[in-house]
Structure formats: structure tokens, C-alpha cells
PDB file of N, CA, C, O and CB in Angstrom:
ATOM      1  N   UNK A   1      88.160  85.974  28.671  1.00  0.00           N
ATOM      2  CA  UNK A   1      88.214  84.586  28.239  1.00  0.00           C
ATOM      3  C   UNK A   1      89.675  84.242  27.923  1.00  0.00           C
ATOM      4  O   UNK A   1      90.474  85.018  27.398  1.00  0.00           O
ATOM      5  CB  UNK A   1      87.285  84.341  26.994  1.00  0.00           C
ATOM      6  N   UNK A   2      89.932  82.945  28.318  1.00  0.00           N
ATOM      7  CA  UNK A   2      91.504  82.352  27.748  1.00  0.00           C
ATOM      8  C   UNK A   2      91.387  81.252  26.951  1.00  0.00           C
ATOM      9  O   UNK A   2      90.487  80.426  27.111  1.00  0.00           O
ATOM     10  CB  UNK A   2      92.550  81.842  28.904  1.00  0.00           C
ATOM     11  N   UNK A   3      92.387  81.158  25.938  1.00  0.00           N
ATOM     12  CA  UNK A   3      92.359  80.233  25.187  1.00  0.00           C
ATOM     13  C   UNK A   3      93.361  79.325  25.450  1.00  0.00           C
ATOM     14  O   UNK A   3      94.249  79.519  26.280  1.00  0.00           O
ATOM     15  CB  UNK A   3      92.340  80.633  24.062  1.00  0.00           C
ATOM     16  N   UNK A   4      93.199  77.943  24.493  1.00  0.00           N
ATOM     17  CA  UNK A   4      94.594  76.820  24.301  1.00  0.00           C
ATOM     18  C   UNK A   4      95.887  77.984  24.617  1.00  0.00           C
ATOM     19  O   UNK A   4      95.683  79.197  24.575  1.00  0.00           O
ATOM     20  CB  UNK A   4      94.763  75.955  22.229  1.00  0.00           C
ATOM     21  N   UNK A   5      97.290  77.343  24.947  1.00  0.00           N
ATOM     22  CA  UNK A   5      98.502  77.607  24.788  1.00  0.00           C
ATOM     23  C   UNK A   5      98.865  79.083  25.595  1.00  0.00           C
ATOM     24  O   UNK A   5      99.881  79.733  25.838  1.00  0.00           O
ATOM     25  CB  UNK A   5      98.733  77.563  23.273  1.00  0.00           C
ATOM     26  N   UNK A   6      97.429  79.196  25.847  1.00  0.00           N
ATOM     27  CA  UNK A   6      97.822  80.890  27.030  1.00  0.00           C
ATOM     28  C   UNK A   6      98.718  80.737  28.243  1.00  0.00           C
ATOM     29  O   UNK A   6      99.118  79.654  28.671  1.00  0.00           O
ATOM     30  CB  UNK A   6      96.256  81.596  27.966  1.00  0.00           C
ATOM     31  N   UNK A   7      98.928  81.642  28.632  1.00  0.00           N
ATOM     32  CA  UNK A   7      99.496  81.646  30.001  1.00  0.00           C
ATOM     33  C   UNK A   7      98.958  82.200  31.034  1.00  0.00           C
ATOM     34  O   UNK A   7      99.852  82.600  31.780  1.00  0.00           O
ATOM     35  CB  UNK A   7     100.548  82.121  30.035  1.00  0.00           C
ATOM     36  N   UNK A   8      97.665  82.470  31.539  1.00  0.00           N
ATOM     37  CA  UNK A   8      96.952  83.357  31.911  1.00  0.00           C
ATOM     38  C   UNK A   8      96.760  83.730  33.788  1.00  0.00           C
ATOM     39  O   UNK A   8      95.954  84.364  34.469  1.00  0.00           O
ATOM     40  CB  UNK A   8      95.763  82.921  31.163  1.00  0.00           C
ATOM     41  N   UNK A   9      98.240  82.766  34.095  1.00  0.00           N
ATOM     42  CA  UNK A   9      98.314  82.790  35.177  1.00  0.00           C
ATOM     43  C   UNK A   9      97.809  81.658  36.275  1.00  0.00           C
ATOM     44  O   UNK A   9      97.121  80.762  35.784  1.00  0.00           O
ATOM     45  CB  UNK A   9      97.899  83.782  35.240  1.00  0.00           C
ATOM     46  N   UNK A  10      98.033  81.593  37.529  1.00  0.00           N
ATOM     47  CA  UNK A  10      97.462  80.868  38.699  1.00  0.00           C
ATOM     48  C   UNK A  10      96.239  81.316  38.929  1.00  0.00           C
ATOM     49  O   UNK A  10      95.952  82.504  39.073  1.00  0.00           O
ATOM     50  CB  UNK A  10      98.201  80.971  39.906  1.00  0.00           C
ATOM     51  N   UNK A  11      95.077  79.905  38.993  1.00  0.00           N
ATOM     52  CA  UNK A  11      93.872  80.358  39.186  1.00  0.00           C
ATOM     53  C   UNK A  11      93.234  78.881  38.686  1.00  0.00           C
ATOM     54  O   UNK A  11      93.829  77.804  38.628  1.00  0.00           O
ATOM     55  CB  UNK A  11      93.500  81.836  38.360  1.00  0.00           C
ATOM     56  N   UNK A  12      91.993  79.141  38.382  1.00  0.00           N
ATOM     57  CA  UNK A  12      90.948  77.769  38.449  1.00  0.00           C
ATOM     58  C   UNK A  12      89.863  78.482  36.788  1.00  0.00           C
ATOM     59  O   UNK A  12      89.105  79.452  36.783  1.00  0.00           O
ATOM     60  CB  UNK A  12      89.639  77.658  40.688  1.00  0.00           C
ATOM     61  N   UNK A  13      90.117  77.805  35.931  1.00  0.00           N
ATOM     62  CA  UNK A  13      89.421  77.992  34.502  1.00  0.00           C
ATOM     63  C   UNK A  13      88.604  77.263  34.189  1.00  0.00           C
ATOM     64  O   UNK A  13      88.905  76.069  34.184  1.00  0.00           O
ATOM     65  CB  UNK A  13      90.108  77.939  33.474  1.00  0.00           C
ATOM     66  N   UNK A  14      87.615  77.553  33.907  1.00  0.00           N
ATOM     67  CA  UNK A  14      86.085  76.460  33.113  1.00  0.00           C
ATOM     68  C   UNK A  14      86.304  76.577  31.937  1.00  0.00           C
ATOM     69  O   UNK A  14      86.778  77.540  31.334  1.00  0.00           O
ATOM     70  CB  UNK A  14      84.294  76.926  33.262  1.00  0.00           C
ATOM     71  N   UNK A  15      85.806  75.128  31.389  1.00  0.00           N
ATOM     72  CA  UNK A  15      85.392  75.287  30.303  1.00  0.00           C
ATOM     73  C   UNK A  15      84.539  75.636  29.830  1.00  0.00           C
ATOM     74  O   UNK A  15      83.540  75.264  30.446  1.00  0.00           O
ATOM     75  CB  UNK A  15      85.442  74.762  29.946  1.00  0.00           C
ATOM     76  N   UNK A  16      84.189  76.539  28.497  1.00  0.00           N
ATOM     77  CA  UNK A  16      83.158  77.243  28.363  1.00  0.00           C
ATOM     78  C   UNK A  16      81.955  76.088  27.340  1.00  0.00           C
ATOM     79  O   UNK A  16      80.731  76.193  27.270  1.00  0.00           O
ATOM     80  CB  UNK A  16      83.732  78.790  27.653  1.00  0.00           C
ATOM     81  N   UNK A  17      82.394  75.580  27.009  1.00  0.00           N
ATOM     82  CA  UNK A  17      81.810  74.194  26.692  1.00  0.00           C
ATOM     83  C   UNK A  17      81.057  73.273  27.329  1.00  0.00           C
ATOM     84  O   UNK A  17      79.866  73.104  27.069  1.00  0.00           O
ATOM     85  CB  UNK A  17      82.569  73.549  26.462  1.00  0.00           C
ATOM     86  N   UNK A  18      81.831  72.487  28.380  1.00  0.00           N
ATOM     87  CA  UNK A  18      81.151  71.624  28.952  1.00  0.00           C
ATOM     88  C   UNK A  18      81.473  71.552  30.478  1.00  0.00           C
ATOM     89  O   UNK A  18      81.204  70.747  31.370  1.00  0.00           O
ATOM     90  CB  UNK A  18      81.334  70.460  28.261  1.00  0.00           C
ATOM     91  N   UNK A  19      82.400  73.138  30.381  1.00  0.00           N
ATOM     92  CA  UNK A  19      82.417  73.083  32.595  1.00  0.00           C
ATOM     93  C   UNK A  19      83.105  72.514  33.146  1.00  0.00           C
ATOM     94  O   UNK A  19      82.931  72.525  34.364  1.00  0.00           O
ATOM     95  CB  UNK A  19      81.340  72.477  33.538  1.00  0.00           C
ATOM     96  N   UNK A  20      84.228  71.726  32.616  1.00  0.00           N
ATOM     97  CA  UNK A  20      85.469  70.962  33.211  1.00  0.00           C
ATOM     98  C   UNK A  20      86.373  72.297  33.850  1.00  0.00           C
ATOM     99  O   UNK A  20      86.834  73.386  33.511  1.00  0.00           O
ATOM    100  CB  UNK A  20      86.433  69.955  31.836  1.00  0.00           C
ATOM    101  N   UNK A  21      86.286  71.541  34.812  1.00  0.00           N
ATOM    102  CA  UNK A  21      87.450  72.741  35.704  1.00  0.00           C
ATOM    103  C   UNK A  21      89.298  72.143  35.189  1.00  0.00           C
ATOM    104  O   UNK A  21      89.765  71.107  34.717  1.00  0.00           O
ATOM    105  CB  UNK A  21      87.161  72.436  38.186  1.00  0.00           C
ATOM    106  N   UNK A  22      89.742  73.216  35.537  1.00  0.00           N
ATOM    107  CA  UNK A  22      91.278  73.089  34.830  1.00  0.00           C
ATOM    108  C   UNK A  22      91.987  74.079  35.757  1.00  0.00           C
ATOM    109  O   UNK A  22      91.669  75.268  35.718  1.00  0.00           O
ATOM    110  CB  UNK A  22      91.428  73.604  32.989  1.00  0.00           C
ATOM    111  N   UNK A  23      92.999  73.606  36.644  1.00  0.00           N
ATOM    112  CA  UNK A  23      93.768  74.438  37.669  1.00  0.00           C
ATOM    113  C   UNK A  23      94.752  74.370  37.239  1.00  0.00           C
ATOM    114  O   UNK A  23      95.259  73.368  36.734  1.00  0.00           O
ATOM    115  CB  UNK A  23      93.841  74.167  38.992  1.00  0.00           C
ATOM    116  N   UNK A  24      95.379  75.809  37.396  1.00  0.00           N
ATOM    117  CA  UNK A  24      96.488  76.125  37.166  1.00  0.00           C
ATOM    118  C   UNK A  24      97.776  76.286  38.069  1.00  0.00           C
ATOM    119  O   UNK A  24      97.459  77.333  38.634  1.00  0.00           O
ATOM    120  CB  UNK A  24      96.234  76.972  36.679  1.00  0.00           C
ATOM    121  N   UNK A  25      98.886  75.992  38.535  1.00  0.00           N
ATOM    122  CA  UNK A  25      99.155  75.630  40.075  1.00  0.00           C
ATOM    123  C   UNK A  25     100.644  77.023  39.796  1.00  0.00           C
ATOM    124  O   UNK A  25     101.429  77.292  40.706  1.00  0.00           O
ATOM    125  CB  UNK A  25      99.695  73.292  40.568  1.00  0.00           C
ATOM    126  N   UNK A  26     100.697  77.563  38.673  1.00  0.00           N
ATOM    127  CA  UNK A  26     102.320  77.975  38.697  1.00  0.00           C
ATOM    128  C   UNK A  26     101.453  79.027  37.640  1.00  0.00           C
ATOM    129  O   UNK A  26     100.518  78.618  36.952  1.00  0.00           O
ATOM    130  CB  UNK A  26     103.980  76.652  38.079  1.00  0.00           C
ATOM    131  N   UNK A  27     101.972  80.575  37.633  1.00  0.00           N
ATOM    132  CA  UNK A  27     101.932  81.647  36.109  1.00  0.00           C
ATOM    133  C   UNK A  27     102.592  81.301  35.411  1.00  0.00           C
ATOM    134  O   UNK A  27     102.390  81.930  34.372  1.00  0.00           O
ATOM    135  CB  UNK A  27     102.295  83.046  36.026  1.00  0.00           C
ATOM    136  N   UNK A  28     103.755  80.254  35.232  1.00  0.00           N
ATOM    137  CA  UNK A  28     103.857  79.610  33.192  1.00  0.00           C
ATOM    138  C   UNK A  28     103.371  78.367  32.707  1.00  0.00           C
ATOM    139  O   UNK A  28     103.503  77.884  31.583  1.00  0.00           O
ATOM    140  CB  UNK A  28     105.475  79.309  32.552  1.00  0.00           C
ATOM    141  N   UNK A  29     102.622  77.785  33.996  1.00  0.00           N
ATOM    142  CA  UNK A  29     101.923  77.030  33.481  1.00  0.00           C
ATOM    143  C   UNK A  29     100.786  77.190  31.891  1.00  0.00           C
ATOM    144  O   UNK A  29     100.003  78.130  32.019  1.00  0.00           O
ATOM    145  CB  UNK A  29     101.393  76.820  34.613  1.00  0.00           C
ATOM    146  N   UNK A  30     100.701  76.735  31.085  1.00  0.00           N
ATOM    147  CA  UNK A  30      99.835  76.902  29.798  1.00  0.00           C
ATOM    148  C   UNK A  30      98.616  76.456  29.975  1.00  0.00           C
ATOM    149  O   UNK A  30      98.538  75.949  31.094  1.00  0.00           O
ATOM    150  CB  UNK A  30     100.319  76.234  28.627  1.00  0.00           C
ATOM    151  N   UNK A  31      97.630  76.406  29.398  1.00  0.00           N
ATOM    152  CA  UNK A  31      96.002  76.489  29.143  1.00  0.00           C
ATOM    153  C   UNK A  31      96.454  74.890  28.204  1.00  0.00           C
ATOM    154  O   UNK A  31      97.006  74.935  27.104  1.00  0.00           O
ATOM    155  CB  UNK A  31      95.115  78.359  28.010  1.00  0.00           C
ATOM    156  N   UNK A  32      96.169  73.874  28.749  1.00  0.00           N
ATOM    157  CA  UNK A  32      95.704  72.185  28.035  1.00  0.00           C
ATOM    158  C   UNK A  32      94.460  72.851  27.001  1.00  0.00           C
ATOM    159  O   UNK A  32      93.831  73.909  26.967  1.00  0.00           O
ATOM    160  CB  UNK A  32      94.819  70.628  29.593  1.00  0.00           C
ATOM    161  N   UNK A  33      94.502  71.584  26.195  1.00  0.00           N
ATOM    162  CA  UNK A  33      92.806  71.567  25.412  1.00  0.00           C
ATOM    163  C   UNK A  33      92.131  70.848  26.890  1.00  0.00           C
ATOM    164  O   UNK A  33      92.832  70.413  27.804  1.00  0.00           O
ATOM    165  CB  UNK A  33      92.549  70.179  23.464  1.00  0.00           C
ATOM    166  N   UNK A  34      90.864  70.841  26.878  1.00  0.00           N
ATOM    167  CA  UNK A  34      89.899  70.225  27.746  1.00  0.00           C
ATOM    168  C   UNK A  34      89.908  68.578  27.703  1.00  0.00           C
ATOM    169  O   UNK A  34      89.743  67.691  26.865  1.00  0.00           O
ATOM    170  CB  UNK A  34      88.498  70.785  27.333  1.00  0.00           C
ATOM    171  N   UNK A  35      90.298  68.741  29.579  1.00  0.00           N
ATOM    172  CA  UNK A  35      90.508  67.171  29.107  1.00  0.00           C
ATOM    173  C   UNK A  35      89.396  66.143  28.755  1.00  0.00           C
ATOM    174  O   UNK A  35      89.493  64.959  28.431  1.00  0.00           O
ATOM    175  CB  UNK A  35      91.189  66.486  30.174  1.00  0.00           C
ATOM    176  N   UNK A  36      88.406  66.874  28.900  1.00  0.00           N
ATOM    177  CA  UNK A  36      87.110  65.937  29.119  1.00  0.00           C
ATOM    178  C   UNK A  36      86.671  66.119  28.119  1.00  0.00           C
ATOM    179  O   UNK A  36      86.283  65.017  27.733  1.00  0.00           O
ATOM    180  CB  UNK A  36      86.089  66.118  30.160  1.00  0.00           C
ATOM    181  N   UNK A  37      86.278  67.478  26.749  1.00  0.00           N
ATOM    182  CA  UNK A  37      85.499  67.956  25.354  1.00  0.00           C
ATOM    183  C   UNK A  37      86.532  67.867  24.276  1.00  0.00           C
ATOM    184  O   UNK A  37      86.280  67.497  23.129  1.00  0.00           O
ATOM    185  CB  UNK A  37      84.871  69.605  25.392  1.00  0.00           C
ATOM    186  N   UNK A  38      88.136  68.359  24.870  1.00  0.00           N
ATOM    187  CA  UNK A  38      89.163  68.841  23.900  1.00  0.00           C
ATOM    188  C   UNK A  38      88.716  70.479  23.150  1.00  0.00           C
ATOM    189  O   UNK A  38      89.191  70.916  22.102  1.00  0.00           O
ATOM    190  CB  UNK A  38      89.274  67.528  22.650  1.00  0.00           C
ATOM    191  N   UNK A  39      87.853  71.059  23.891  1.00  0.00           N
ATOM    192  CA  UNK A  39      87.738  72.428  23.490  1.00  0.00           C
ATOM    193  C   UNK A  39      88.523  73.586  24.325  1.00  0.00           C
ATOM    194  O   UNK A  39      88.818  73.329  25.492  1.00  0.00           O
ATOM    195  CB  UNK A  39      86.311  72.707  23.516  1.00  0.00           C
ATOM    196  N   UNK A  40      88.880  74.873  23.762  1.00  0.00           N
ATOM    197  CA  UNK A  40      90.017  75.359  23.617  1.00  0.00           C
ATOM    198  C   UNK A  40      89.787  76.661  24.357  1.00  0.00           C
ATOM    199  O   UNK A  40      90.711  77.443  24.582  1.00  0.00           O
ATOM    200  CB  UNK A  40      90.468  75.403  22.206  1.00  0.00           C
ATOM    201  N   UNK A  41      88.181  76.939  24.837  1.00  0.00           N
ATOM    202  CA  UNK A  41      88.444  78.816  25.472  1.00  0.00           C
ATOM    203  C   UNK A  41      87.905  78.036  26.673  1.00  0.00           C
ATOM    204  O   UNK A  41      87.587  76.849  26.741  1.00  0.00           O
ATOM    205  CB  UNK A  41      87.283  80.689  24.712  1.00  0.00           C
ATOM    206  N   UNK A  42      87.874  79.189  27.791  1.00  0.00           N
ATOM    207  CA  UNK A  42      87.906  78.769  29.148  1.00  0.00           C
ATOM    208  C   UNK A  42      87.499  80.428  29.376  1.00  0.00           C
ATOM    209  O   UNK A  42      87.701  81.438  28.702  1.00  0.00           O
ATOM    210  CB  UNK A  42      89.512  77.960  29.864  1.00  0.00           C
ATOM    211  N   UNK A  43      86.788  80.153  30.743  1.00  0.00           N
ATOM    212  CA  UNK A  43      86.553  81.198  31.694  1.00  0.00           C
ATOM    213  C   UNK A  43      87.128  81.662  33.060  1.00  0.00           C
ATOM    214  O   UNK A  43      87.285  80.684  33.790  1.00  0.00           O
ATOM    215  CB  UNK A  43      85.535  81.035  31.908  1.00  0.00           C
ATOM    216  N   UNK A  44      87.428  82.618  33.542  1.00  0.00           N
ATOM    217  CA  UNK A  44      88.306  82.427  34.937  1.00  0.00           C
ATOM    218  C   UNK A  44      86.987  82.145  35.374  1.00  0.00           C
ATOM    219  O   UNK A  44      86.777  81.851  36.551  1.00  0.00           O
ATOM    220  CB  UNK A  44      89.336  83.767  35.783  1.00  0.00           C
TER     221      UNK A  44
END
């Protein structure tokens, strides 16, 4: 699981909440809050 402010790399993250997808396009890109719940862990 990844949280807010991570760095967890290039890849495609759910929210574990409500399933909003969140792509990551670059590895320093950071982990947003959810743009759609504003909740904070995610799943690869």
C-alpha cells in the first residue's frame, strides 16, 4: 500500500476508498490526496 506524499514510483494507483485511479507519469512524481474522496492510501 502507498500513502499521501510517497514516491512510489511510475505506475497506475487506486484508491483504496472509493477506486479513483491516480497515474503516475515520472518516479518523483508524489502520491496527491484523492482527487475525487481526498483520502490518502492507494493500491498499486
Amino acid at each position: 500500500m502507498s500513502s499521501t506524499d510517497e514516491k512510489p514510483g511510475k505506475g497506475v494507483y487506486t484508491c483504496t476508498k472509493c477506486g479513483q485511479r491516480v497515474i503516475l507519469d515520472d518516479n518523483s512524481d508524489i502520491l496527491p490526496p484523492c482527487p475525487k474522496c481526498e483520502a490518502t492510501n492507494y493500491k498499486p
